[in-house]
N, C-alpha and C positions, 0 to 999 in steps of 0.2 A: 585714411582707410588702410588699413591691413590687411595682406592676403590671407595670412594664416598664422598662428601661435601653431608651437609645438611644445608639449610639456614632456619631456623623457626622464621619467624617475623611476626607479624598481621598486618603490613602495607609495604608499600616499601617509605622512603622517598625521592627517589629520588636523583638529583646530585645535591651540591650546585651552581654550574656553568660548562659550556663548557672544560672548564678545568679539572673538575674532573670524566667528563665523559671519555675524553680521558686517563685519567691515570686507570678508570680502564679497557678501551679499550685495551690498553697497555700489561697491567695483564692478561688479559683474552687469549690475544693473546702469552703474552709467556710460559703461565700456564695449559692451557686448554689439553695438550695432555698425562698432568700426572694425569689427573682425570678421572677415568671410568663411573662413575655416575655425575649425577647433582639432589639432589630432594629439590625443593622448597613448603614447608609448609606456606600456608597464604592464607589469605580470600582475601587479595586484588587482583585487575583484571590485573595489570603489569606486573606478570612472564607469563601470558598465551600467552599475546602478546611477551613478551622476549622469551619465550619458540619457539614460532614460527617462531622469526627471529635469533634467536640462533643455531637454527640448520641448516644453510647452512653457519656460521663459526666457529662452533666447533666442536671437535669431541667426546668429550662426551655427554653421553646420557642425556637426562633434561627430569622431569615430574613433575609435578605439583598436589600440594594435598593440600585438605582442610586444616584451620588451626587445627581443631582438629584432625585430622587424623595424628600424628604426628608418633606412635607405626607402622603404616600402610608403613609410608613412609622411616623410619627405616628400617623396612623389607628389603622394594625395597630396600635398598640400601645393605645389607648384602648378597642377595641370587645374587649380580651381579659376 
């Protein structure tokens, strides 16, 4: 089990094709119930919308933070 992932990128690039969105569909789905937290750091608008459709199939927790707020989003992730 893991406490928390932290992903801090300034962009989200995206999948290169259909393909690779399903392999990390895939992941996500056999992964997701050894992770307590999710915090995503970045200016871009992608993980708010991921964030929202995220949570009705995973079961870890996801929040989203500025990209400078990175010490911020650390925290969230140690006091779960």
């Amino acid at each position: 089990m893991l406490q928390g992932v932290l992903i801090h990128t300034t962009g989200f690039p995206g999948w290169e094709n259909v393909g690779g969105f399903a392999a990390h569909m895939h992941f996500v789905r056999e992964h997701h119930k050894k992770v307590k937290r999710v915090g995503i750091v970045t200016d871009s608008s992608f993980p708010a919308i991921a964030e929202s459709l995220a949570k009705h199939f995973v079961s870890a927790e996801l929040k989203t933070f500025p990209f400078a707020d990175y010490e911020k989003a650390l925290a969230w992730l140690r006091c779960a």
